[in-house]
Backbone bond lengths (Angstrom), bond angles and torsions (degrees), N, CA, C in turn:
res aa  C-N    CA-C-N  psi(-1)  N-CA   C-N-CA  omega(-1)  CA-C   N-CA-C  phi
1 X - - - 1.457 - - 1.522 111.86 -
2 X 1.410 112.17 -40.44 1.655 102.53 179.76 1.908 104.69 -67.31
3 X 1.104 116.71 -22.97 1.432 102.31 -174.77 1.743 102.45 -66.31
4 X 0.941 101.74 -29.01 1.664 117.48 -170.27 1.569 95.02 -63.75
5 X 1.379 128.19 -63.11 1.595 138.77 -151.69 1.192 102.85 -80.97
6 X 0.977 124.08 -47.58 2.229 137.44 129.65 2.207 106.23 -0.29
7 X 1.257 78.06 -84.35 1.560 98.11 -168.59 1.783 104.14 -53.28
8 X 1.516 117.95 -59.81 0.875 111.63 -176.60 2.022 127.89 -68.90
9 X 1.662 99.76 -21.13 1.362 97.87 -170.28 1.750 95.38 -76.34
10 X 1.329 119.97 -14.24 1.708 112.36 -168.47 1.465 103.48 -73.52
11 X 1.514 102.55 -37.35 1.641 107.26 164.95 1.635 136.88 -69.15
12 X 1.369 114.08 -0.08 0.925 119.00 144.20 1.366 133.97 -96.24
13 X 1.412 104.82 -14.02 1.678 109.09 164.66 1.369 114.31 -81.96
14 X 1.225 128.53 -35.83 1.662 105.31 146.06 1.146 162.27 -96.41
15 X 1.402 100.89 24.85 1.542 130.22 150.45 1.293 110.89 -70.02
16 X 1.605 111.44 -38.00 1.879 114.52 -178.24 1.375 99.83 -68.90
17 X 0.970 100.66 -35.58 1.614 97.86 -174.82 1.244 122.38 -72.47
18 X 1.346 128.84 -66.09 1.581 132.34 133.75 1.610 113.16 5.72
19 X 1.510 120.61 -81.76 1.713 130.59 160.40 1.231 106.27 -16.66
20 X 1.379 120.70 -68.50 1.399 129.66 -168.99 1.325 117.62 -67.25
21 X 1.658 116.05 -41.49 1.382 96.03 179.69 1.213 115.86 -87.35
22 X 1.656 122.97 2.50 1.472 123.23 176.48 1.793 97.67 -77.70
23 X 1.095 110.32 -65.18 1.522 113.68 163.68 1.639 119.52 3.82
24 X 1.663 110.53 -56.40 1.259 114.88 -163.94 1.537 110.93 -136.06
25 X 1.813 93.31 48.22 1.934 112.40 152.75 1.751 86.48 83.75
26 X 1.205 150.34 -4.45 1.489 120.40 150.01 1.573 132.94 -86.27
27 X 1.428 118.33 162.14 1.036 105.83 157.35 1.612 146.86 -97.17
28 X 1.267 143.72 111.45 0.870 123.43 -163.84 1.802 121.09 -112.41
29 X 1.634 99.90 141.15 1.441 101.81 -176.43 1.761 120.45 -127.46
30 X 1.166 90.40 127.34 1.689 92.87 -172.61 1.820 135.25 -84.01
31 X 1.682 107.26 81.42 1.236 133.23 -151.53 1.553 108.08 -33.01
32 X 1.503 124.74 146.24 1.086 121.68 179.35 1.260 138.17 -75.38
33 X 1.660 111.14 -17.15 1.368 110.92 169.57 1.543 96.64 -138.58
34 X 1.483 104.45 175.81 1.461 109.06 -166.76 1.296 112.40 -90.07
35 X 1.637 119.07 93.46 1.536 105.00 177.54 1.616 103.14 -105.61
36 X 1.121 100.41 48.81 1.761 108.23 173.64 1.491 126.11 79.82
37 X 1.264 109.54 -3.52 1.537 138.51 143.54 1.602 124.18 -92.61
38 X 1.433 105.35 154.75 1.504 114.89 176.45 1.707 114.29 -93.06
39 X 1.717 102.55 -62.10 1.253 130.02 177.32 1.185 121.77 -111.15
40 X 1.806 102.74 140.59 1.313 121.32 162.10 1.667 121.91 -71.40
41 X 0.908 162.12 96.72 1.537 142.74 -156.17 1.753 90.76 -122.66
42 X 1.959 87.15 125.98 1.866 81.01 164.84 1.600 99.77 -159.09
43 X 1.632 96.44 -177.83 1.860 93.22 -155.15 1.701 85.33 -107.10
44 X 0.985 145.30 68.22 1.391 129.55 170.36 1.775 125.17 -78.03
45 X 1.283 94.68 -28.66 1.889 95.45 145.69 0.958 147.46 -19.76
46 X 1.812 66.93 -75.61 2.420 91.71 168.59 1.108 114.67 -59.85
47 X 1.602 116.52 -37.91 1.643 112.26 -162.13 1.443 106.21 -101.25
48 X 1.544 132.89 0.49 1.474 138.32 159.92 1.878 90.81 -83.93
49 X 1.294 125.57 -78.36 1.278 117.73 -164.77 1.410 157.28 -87.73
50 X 1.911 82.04 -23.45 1.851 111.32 -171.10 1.056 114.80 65.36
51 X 1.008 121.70 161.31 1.605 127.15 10.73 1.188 133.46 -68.32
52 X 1.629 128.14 125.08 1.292 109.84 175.61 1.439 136.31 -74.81
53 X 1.248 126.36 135.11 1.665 95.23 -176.10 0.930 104.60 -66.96
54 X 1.667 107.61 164.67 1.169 123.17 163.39 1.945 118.80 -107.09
55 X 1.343 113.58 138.48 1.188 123.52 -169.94 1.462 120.13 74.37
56 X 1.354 107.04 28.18 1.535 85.26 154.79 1.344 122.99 -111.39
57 X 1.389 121.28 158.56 1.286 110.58 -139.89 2.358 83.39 -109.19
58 X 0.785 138.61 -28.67 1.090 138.26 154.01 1.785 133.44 -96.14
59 X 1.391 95.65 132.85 1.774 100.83 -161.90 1.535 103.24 -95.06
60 X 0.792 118.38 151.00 1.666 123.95 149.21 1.480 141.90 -24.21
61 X 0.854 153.17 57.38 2.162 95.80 96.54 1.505 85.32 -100.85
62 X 1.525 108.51 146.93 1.482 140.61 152.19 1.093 107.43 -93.27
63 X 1.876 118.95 137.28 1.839 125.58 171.50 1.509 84.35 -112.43
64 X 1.222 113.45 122.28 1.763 146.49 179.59 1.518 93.70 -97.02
65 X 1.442 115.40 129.09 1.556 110.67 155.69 1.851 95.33 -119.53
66 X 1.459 106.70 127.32 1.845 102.15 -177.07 1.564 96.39 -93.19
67 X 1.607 110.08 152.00 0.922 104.12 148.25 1.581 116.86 -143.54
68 X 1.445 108.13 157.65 1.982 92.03 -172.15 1.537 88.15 -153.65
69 X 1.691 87.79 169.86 1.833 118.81 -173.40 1.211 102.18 -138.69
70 X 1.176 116.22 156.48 1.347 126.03 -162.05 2.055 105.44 -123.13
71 X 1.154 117.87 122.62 1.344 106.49 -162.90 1.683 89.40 -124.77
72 X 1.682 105.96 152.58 1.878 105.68 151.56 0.946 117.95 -109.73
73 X 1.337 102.40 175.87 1.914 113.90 178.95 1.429 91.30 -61.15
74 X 1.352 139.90 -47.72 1.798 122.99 -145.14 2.446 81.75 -88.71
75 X 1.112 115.61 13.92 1.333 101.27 157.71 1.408 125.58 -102.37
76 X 1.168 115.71 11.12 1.609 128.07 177.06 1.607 109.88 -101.36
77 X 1.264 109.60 146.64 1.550 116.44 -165.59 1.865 95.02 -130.77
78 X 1.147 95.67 153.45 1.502 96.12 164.04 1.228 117.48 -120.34
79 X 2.010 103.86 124.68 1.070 134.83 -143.47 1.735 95.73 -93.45
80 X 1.054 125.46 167.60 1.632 134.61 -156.58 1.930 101.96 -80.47
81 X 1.291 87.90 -12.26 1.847 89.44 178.74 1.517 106.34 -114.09
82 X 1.350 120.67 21.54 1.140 133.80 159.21 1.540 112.68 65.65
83 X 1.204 97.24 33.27 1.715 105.88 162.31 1.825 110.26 -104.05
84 X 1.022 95.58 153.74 1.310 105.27 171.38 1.815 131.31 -81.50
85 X 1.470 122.43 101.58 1.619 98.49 -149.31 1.716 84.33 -129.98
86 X 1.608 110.50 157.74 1.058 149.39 -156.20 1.621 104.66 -144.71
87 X 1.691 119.35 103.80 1.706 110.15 177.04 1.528 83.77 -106.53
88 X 1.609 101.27 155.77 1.189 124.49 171.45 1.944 113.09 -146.50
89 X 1.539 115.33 164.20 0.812 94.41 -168.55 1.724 103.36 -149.78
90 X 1.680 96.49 128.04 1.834 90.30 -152.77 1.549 86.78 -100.35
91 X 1.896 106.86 159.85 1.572 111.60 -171.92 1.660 107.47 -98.81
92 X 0.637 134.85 173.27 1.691 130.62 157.06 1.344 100.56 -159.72
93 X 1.241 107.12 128.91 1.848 121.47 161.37 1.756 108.85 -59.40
94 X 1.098 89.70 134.76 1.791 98.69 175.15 1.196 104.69 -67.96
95 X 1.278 154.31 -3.60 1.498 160.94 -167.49 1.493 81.83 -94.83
96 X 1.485 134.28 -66.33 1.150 124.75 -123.57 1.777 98.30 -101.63
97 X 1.790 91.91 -19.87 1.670 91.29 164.56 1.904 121.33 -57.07
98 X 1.655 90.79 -38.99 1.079 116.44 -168.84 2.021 109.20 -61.31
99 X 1.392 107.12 -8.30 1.073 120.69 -179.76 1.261 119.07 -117.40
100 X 0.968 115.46 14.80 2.107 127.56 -173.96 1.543 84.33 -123.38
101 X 1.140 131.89 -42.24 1.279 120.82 178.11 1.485 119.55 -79.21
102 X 0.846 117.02 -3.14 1.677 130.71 -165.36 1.783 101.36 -79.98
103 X 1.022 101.72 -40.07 2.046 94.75 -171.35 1.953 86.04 -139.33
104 X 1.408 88.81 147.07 1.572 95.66 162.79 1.337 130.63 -72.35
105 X 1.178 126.77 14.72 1.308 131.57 -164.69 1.707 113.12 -121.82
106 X 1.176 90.63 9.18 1.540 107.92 -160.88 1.855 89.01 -104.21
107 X 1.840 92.71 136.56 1.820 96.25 176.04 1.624 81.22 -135.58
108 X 1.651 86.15 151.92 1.304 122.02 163.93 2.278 109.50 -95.81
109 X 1.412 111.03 113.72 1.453 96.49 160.51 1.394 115.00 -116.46
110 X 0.920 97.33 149.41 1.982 117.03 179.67 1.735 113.08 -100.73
111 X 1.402 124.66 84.93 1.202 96.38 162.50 1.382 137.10 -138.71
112 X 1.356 113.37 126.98 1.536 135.75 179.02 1.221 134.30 -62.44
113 X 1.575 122.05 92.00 1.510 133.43 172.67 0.946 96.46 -72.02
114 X 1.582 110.16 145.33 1.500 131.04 171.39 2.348 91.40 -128.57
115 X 1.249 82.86 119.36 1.422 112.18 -179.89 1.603 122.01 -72.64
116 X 1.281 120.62 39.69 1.386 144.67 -141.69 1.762 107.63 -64.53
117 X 1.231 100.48 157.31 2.055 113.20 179.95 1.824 103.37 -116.87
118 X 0.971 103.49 165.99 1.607 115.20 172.89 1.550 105.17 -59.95
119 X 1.112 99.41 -25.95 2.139 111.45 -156.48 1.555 92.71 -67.60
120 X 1.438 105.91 -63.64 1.393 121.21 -157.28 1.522 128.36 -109.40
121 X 1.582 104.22 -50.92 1.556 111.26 -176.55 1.627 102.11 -107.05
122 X 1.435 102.63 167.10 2.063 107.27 138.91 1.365 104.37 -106.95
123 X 1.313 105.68 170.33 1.039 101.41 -174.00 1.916 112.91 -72.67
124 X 1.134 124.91 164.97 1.666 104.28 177.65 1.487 98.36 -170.79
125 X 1.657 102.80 177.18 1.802 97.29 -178.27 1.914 80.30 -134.36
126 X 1.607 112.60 172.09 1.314 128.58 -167.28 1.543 82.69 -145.28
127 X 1.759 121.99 127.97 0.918 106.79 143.29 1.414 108.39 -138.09
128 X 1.836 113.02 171.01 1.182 110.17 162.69 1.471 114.13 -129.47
129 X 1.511 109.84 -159.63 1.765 98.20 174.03 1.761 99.37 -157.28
130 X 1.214 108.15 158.03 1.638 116.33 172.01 1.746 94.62 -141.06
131 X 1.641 97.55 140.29 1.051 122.76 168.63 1.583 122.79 -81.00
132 X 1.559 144.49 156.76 0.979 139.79 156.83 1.463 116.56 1.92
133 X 1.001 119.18 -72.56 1.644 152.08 -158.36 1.581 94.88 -76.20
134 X 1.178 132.62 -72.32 1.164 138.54 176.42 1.779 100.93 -30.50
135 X 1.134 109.14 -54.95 1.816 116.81 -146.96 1.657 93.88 -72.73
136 X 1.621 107.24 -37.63 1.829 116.34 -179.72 1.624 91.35 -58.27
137 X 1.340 121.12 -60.51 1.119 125.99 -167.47 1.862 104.45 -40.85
138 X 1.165 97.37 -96.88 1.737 102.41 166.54 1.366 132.87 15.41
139 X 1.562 104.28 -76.99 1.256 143.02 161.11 1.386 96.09 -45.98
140 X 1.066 152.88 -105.34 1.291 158.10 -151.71 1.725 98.47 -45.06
141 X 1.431 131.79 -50.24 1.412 141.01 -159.87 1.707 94.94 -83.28
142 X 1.644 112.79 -11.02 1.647 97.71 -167.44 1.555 146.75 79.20
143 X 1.500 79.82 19.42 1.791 98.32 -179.83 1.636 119.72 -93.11
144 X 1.742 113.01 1.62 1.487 128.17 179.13 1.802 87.56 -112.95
145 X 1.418 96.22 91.72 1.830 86.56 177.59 1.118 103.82 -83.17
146 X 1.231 124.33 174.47 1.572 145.64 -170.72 1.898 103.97 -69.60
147 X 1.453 125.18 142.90 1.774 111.28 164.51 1.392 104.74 -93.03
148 X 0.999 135.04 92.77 1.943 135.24 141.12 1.805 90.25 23.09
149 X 1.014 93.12 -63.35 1.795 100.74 -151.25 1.715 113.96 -83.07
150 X 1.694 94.71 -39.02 1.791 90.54 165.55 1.366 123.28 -139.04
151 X 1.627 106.63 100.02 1.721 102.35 -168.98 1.194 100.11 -68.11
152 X 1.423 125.06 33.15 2.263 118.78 161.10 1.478 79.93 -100.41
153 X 1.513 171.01 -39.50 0.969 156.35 -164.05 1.866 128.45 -116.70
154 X 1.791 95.08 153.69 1.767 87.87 -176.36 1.266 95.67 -120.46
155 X 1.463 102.82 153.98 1.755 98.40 -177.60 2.211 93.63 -119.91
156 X 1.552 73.73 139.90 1.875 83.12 178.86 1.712 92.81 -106.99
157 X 1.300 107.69 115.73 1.498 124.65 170.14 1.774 112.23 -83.04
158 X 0.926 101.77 117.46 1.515 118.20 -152.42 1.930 89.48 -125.14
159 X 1.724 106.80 137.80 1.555 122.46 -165.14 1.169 99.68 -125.50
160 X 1.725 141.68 85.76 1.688 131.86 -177.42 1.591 100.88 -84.48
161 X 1.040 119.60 105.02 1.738 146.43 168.48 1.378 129.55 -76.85
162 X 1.290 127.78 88.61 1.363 136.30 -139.78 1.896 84.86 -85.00
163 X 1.499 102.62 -160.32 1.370 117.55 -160.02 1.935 94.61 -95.75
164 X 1.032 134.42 113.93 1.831 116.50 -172.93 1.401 105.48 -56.82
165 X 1.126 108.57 135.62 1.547 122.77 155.63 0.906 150.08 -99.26
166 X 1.621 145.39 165.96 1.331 125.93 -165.48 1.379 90.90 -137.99
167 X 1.201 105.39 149.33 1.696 116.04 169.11 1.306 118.51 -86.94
168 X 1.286 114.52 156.45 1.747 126.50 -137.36 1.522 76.96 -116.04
169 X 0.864 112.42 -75.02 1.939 99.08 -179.45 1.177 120.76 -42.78
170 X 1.607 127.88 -36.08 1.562 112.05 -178.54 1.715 93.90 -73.04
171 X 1.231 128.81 -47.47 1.527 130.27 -140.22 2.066 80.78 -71.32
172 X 1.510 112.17 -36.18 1.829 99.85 -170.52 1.739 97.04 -70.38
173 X 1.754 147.67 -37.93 0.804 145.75 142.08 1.556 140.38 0.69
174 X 1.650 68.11 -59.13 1.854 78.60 166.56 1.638 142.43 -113.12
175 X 1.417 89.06 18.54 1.563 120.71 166.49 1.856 102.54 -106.77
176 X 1.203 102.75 -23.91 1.797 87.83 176.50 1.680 99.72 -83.47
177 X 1.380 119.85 -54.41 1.669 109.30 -166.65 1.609 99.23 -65.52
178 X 1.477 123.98 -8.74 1.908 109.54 173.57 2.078 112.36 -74.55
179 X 1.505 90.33 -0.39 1.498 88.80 -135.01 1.115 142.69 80.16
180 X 1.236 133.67 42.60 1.979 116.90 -159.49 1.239 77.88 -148.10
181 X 1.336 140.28 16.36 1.853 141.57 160.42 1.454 120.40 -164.60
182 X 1.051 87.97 129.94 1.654 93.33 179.57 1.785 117.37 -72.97
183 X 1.829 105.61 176.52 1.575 84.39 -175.56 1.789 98.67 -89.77
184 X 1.070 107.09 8.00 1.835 116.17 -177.55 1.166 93.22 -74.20
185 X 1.436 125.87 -43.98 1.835 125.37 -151.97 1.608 88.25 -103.99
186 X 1.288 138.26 -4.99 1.240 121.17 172.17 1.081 114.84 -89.39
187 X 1.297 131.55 -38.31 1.492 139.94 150.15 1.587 107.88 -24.40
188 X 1.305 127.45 -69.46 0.948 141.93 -158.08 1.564 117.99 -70.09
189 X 1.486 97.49 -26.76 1.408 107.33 168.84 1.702 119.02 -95.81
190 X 0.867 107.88 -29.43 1.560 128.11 161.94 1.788 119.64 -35.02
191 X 1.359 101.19 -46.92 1.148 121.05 -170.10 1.521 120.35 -88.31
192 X 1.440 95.11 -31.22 1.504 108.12 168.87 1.456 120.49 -100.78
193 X 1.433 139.05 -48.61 1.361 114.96 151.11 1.555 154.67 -47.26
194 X 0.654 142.71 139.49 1.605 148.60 148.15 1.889 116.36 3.24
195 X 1.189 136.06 124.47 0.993 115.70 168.73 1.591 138.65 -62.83
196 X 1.414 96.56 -5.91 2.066 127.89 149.15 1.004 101.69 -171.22
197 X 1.602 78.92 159.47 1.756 110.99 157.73 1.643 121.52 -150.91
198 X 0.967 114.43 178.67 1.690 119.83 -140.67 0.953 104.46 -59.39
199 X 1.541 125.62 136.04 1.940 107.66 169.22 1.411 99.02 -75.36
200 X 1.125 119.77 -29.91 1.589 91.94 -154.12 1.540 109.96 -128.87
201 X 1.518 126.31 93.34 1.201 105.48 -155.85 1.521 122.43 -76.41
202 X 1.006 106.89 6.58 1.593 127.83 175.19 1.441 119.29 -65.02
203 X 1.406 108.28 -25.62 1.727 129.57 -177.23 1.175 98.23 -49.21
204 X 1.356 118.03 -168.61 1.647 151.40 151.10 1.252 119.23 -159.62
205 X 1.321 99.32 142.62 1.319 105.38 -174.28 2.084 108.01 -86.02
206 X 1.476 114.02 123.46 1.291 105.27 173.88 1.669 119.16 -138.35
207 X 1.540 114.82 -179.64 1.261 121.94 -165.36 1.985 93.70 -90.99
208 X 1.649 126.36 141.61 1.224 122.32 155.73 1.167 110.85 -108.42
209 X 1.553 139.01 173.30 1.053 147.32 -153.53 1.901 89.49 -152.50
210 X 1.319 122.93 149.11 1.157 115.26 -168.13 1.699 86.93 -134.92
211 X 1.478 116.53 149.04 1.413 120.50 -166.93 2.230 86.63 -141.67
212 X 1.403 94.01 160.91 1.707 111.79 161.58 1.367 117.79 -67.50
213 X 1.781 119.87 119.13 1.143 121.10 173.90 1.489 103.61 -43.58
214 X 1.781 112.46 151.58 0.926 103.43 160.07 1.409 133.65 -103.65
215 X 1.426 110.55 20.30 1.437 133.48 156.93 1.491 124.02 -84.63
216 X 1.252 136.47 161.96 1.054 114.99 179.94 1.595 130.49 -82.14
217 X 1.419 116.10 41.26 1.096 153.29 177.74 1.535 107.76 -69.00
218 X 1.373 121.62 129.65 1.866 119.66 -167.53 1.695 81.07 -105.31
219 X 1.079 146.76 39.12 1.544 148.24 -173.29 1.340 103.83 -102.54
220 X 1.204 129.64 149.48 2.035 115.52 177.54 1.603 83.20 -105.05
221 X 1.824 102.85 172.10 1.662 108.80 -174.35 1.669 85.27 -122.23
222 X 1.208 113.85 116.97 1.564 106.95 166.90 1.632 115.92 -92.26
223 X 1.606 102.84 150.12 1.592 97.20 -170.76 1.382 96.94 -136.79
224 X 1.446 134.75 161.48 1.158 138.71 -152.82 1.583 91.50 -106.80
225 X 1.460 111.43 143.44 1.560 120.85 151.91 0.876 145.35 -78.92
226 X 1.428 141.89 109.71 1.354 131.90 -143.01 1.283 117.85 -98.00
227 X 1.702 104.13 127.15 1.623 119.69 -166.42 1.458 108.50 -25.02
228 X 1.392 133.18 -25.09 1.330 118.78 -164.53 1.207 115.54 -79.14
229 X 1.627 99.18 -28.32 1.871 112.60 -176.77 1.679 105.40 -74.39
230 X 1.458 90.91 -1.17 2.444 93.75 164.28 1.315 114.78 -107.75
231 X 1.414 130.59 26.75 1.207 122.70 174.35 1.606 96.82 -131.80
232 X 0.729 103.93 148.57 2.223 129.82 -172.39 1.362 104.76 -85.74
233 X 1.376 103.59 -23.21 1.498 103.83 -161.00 1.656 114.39 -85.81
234 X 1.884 101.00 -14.71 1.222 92.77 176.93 2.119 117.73 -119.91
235 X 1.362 95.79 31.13 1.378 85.93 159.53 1.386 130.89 -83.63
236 X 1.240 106.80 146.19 1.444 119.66 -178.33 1.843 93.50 103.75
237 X 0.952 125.95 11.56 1.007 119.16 -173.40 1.542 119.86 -127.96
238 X 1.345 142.56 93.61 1.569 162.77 -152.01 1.978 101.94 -21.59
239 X 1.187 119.05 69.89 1.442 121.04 -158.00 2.118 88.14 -114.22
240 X 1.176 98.19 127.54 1.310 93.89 -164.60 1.943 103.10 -89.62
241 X 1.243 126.43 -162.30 1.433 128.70 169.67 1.181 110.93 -98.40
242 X 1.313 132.91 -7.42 1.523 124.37 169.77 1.666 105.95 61.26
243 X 1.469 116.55 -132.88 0.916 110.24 -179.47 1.699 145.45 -83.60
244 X 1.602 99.72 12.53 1.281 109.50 163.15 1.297 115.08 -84.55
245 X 1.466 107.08 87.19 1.590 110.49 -176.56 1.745 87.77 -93.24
């Protein structure tokens, strides 16, 4: 049965994916046999109707290979900066790296269900994407670490980082010992809020990617993904790695 729940959840991650890139003016088609891709992706819209974009520096058809993990709320921990974090860790065959790097037109997607409760999550998916160029990049910086168990595969250790939170009981706590609430009005608020909510609404919630110190340090260096590599709308288009140096 897990090969089954396996088989079928990958097929819904590239149907999500598919959704999404139809969503935002491509088309996407889901190839019939496995030549190490999932999807066909192409703009025939644009080029029957327009608008064309402008500036992107690679055209259509894209070969997409998806890949995704499935996470729950009771797999998230709360991390010392009071976000909520979830590591996971996706596999890729070195053959198939060996084939995302092969033509520029070729994307890698990543995407992460979180298996959500009433308590904590909804349910939701996270995805991102790397281009050709991106994946050479990677590879070279050390973010496809080696598997212990199968030098035919690299695993990209991936960090989903919720929004930090603050607790509603310490924050009513520390408005009663300032004075600025009574223990009548803490009760009262107690009962009606959330057991948190965000400190900081300024945050964002994002995906990290964890790479090899480059000291001789056995520590991983996690680096944040940059919002652009989560929108569909801009592949093929000169989107740099930001902070996965």
């Amino acid at each position: 049965m897990e090969f089954f729940e396996r088989l079928y959840r990958g097929f819904e991650a590239e149907h999500y994916v598919a959704g999404k890139l139809f969503s935002v003016g491509y088309e996407a088609f889901k190839l019939p046999a496995d030549f190490g891709f999932d999807l066909m992706v192409t703009n025939q819209k644009e080029q029957s109707m327009g608008p064309r974009q402008k500036g992107r520096l690679l055209e259509p058809p894209f070969a997409v290979q998806v890949k995704s993990r499935s996470l729950r709320s009771s797999d998230f921990q709360t991390a010392a900066s009071g976000r909520d974090e979830a590591r996971v860790s996706v596999s890729i065959k070195k053959e198939s790296l060996d084939l995302l790097v092969g033509t520029k037109r070729n994307f890698l997607v990543v995407v992460l269900f979180v298996d959500g409760d009433a308590r904590r999550f909804e349910d939701r998916a996270i995805h991102f994407w790397f281009g050709s160029d991106h994946i050479n990049a990677l590879l070279e910086r050390g973010y496809f670490l080696p598997n212990q168990a199968d030098r035919r595969v690299r695993n990209l250790r991936c960090s989903l980082r919720m929004l930090p939170m603050l607790s509603v009981r310490d924050l009513l706590d520390s408005l009663v010992s300032q004075n600025h609430l009574t223990q009548e009005g803490k009760g009262i608020l107690a009962s009606e809020l959330p057991e948190r909510v965000p400190r900081n609404w300024n945050a964002s919630e994002y995906v990290a990617l964890a790479r090899e110190a480059r000291n001789a340090s056995d520590e991983l260096v996690w680096r944040s993904v940059p919002h652009e590599l989560c929108d569909f709308r801009n592949m093929g288009f000169d989107i740099g790695l930001g902070h996965l140096d």
